[in-house]
C-alpha positions as CSV (number, residue, x, y, z in Angstrom):
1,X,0.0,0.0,0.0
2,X,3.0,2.6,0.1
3,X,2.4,5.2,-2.2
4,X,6.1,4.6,-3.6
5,X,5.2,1.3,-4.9
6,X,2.3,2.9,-6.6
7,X,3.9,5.3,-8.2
8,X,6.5,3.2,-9.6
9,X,3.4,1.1,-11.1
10,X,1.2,4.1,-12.4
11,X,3.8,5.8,-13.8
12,X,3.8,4.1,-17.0
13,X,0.1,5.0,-18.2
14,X,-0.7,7.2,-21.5
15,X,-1.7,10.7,-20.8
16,X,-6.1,9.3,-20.6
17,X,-4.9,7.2,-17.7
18,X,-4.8,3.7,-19.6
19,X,-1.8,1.5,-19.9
20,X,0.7,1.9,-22.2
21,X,1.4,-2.1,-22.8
22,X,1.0,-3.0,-26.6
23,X,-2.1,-4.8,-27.2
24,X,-2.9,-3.9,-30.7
25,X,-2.3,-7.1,-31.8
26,X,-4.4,-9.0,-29.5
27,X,-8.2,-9.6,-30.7
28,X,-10.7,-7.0,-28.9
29,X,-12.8,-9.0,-26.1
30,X,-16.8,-9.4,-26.4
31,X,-19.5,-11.1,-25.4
32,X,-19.0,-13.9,-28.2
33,X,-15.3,-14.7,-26.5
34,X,-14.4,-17.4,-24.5
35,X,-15.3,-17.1,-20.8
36,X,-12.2,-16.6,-18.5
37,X,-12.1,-19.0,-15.9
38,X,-12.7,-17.4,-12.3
39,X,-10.1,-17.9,-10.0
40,X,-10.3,-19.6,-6.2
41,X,-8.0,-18.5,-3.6
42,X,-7.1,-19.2,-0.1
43,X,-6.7,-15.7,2.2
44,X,-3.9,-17.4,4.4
45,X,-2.1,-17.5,1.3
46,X,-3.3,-15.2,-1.6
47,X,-1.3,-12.1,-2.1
48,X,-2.3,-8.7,-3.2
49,X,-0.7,-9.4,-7.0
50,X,-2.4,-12.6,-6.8
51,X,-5.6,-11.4,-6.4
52,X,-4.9,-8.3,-8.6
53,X,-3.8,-11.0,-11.6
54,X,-7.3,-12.6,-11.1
55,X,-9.4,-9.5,-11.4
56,X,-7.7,-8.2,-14.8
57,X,-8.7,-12.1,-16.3
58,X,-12.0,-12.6,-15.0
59,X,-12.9,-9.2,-13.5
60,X,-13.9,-11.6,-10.5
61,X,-12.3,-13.7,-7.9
62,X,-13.4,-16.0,-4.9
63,X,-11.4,-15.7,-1.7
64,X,-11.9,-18.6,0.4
65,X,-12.1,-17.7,4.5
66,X,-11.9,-14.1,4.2
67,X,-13.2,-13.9,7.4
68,X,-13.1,-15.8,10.7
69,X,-16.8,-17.2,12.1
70,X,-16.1,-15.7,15.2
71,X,-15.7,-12.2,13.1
72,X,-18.9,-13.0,10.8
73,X,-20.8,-13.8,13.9
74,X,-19.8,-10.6,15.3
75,X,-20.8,-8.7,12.0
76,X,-24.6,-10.3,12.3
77,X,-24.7,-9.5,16.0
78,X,-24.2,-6.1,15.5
79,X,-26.9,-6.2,12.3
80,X,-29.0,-7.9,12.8
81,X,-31.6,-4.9,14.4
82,X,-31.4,-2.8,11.5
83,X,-32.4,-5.5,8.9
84,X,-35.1,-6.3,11.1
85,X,-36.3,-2.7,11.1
86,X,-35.6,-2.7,7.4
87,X,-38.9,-1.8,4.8
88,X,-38.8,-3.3,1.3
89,X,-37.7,-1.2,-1.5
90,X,-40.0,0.7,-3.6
91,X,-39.3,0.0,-6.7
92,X,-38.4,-3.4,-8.7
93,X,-34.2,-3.0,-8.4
94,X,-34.5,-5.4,-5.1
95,X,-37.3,-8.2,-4.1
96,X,-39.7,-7.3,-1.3
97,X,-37.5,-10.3,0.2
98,X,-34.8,-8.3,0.9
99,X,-34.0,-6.0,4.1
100,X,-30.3,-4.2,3.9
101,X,-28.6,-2.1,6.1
102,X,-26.6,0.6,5.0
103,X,-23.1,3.3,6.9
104,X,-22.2,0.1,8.0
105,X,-18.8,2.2,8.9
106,X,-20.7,3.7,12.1
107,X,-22.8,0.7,13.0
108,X,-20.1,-2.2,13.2
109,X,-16.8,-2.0,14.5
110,X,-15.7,-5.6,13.0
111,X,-17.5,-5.2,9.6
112,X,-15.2,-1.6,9.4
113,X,-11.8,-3.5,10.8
114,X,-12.2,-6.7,9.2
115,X,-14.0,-6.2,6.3
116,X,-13.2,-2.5,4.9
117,X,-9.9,-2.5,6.2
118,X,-8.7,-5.9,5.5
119,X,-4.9,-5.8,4.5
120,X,-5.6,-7.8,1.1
121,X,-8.5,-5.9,0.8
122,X,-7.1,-2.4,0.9
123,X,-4.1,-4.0,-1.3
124,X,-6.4,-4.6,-4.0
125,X,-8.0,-1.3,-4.3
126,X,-4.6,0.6,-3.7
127,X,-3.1,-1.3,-6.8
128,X,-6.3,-0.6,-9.1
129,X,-7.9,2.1,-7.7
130,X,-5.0,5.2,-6.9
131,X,-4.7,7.4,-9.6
132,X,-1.4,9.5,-10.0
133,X,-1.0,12.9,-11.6
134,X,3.1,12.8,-12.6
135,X,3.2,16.1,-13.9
136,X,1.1,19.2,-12.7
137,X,3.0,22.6,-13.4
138,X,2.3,25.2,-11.6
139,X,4.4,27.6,-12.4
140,X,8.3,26.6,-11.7
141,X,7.0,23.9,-9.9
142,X,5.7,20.4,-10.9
143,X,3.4,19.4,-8.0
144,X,2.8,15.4,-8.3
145,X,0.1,14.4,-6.6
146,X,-1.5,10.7,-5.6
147,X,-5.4,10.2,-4.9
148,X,-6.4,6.9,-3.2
149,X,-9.2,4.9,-3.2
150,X,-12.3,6.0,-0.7
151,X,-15.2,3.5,0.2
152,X,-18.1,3.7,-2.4
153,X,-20.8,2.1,0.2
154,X,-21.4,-0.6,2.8
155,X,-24.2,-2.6,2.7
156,X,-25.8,-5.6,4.4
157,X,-28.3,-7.5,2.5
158,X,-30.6,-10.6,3.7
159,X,-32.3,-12.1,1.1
160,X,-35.0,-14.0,1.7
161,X,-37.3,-17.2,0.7
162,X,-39.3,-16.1,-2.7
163,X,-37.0,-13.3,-3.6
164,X,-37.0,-13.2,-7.3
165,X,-33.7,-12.8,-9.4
166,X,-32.3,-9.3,-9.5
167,X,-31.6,-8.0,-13.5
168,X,-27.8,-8.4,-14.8
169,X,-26.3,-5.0,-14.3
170,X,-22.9,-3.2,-14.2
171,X,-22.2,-1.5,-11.0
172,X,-19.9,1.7,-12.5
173,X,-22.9,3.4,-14.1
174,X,-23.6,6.3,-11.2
175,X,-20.1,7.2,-12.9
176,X,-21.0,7.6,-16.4
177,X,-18.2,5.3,-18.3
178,X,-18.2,4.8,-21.9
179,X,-15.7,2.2,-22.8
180,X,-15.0,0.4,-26.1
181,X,-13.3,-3.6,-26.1
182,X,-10.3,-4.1,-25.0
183,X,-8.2,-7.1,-25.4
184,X,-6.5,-7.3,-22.2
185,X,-7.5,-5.2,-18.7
186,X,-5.7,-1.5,-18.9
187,X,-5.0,-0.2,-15.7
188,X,-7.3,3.4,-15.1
189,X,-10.6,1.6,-16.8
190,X,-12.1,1.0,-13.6
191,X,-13.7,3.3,-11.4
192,X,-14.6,0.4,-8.5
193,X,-14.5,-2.6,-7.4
194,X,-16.7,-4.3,-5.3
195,X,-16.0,-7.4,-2.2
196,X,-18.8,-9.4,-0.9
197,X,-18.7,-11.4,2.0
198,X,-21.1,-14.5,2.6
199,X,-22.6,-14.0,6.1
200,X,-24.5,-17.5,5.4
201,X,-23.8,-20.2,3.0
202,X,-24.7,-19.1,-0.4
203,X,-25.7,-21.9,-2.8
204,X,-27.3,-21.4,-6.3
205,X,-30.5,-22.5,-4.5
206,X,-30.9,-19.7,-2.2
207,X,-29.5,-17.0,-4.8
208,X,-26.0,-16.7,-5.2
209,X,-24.8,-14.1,-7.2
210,X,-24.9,-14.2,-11.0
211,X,-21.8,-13.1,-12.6
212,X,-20.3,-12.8,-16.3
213,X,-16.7,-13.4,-16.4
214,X,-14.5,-10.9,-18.6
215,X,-17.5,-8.9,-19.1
216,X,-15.5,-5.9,-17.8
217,X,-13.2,-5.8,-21.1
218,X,-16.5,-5.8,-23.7
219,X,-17.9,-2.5,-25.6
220,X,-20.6,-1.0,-23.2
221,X,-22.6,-0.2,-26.1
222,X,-23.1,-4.4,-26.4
223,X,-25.5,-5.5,-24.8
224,X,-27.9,-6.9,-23.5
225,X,-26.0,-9.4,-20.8
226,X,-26.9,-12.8,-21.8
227,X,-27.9,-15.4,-18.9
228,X,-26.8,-18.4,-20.4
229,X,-23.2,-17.2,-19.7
230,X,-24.0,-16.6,-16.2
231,X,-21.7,-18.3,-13.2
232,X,-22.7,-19.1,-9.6
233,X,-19.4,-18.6,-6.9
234,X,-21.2,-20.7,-4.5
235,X,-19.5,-19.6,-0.6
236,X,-19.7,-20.9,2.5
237,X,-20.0,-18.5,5.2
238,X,-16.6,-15.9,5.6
239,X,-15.8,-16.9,1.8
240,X,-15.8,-13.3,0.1
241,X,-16.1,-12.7,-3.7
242,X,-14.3,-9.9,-4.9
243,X,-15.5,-8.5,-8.2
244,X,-14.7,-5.0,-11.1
245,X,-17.6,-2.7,-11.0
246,X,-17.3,-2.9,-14.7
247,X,-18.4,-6.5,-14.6
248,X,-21.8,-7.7,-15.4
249,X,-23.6,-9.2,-12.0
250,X,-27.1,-9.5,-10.1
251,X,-28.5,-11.7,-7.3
252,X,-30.3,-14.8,-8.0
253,X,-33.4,-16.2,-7.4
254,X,-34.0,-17.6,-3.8
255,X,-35.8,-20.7,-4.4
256,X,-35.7,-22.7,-1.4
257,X,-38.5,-22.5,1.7
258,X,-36.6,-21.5,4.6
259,X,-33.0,-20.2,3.7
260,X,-31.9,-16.5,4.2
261,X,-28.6,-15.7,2.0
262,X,-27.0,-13.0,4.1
263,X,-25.0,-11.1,2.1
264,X,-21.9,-8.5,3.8
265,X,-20.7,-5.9,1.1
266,X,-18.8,-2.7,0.6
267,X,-17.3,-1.4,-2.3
268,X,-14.4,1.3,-3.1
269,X,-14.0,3.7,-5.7
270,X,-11.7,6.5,-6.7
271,X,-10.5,9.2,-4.6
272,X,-11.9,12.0,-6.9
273,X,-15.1,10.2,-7.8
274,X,-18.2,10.9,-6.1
275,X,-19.3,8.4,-3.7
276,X,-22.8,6.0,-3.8
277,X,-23.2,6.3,-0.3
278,X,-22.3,9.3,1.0
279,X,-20.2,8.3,4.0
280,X,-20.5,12.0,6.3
281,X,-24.6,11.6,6.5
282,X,-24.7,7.7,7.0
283,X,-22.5,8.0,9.7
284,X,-22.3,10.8,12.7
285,X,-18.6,11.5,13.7
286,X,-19.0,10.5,17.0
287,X,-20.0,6.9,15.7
288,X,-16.6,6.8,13.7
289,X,-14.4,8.9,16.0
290,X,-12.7,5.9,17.8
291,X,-11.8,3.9,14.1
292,X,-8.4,3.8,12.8
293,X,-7.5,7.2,11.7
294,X,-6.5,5.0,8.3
295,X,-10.0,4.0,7.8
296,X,-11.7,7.5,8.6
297,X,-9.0,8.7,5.8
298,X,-10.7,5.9,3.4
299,X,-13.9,6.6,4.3
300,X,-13.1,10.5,2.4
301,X,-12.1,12.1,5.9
302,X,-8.2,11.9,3.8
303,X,-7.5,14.4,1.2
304,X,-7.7,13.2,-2.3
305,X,-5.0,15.5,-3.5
306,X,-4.9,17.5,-4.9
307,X,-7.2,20.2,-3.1
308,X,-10.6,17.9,-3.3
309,X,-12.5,17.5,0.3
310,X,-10.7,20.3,2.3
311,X,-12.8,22.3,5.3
312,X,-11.4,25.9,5.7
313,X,-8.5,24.8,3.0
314,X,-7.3,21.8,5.7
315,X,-7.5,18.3,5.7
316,X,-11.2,17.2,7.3
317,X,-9.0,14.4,9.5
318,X,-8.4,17.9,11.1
319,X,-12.2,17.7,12.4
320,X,-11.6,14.2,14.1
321,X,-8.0,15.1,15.3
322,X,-7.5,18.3,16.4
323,X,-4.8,18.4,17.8
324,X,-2.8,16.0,15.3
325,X,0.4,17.2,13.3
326,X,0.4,14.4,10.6
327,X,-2.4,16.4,8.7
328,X,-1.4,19.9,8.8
329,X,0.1,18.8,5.4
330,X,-0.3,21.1,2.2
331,X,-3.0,20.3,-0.5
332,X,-0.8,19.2,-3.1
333,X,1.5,15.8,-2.1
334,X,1.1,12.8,-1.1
């Protein structure tokens, strides 16, 4: 996660933020190419570059025990009363089934720590996600700056008996991309990237996500997503699914009797993109005072240099530390 590292790996993009690797050679991906296979991995022994590798093939990858029981358990615990008090959605976009729970930042300690702020999981967002301005001139001066990922939303969804299947959709569309095929992922074509945690076992019975694999390199303007390509990650409880926003997904159909598909999510985004869920109303300060000052800084309390998200041209970290040194910082660097 060191901003050196980053840089090193940014610094050889074109001037629209895409890669400069050769791949006008390679046939342009589409919906009539051969599905990518989506990867399984083991936490205790995936790395960042693993996971990373996985993502650019299949724009989706399955994490085996993300999470501890013990740290899922906690997660429900702490939930559970606000997906009870939950109303359905009006509108078609989710069942009647279904109760969420959203600023999940403010309302569980473990699902911010363990979830959000999961080593691999901040890895793999730092690596795709941080965008680099090399040159910036300002007069004499060239003022290089780094933005870093921010979380996007946090959401808990319980799906329940009934629930009909949700439509195939992207999840980048509240930013407005227009993409054309690419043969190969280009690092800067994403603008988020999505993890989802199975709180219960989730089988193709009670509605594990549908997902098309290598959908995230296709011409948006194809369309529309085709079921018969679908996949079905099937998880058992703490297995997480990690998946490009560019990628096209949607819950399935919960067809058994008595089976709720719990469903732990939170997704991160660009430093200078707006967020889904915006982070300062869903959660009071006071409910997010006593995080790591690391997380508040992902959550958009940090600076995405430069200049965007100052209060009285200072860092807002300045509101939850007062008194702290390490963010009296200027607006340009990293």
């Amino acid at each position: 996660m060191a901003p050196a590292v980053l840089i090193g790996e940014l610094s050889d993009t074109a001037a629209d933020g895409f890669s400069k690797a050769d791949t006008t050679s390679k046939p342009l991906k589409s919906s009539k190419s051969p599905l990518p296979e989506v990867m399984e991995l083991d936490s205790a022994s995936a790395t960042v570059e693993d996971v990373v590798a996985a993502l650019k093939v299949a724009g989706g990858v399955i994490v085996r025990n993300f999470l501890r029981s013990e740290e899922v358990n906690r997660i429900l615990e702490d939930v559970n009363p606000y997906l009870e008090a939950d109303k359905p959605w009006d509108g078609d976009f989710f069942p009647p089934e279904t109760r969420r729970a959203f600023g999940m930042m403010g309302k569980s300690r473990t699902f911010a720590t363990s979830i959000v702020g999961s080593p691999l999981w901040l890895g793999v967002t730092d690596a795709l996600l941080t965008s680099h301005s090399k040159y910036n001139w300002v007069g004499d001066n060239n003022e290089e700056s780094i933005s870093a990922p921010q979380v996007h939303n946090t959401i808990v969804f319980r799906i329940g008996p009934g629930a009909r299947a949700q439509a195939l959709h992207r999840d980048d569309g509240p930013h407005y991309p227009d993409h054309r095929a690419v043969p190969e992922h280009v690092l800067g074509r994403d603008s988020g990237i999505g993890l989802f945690v199975a709180g219960t076992k989730a089988t193709k019975a009670n509605g594990a996500t549908r997902f098309i694999p290598g959908s995230h390199l296709w011409d948006y303007r194809e369309g529309p997503p085709r079921e018969d390509q679908i996949v079905q990650p099937e998880l058992n409880p703490g297995d997480a699914f990690m998946m490009l926003s560019g990628c096209f997904h949607g819950g399935s159909a919960n067809t058994t009797e008595d089976e709720y598909r719990i469903l732990l999510s939170t997704f991160s985004t660009r430093g200078w993109l707006r967020q889904e869920e915006n982070q300062y109303l869903s959660n009071s300060i006071e409910s997010i005072k006593d995080l790591p000052p690391a997380l508040q800084e992902r959550m958009g309390y940090g600076l995405s240099r430069p200049f965007l998200g100052w209060v009285e041209l200072k860092s807002p970290m300045l509101l939850l530390h007062p008194e702290s040194s390490k963010h009296q910082k200027d607006l340009w660097g990293s």
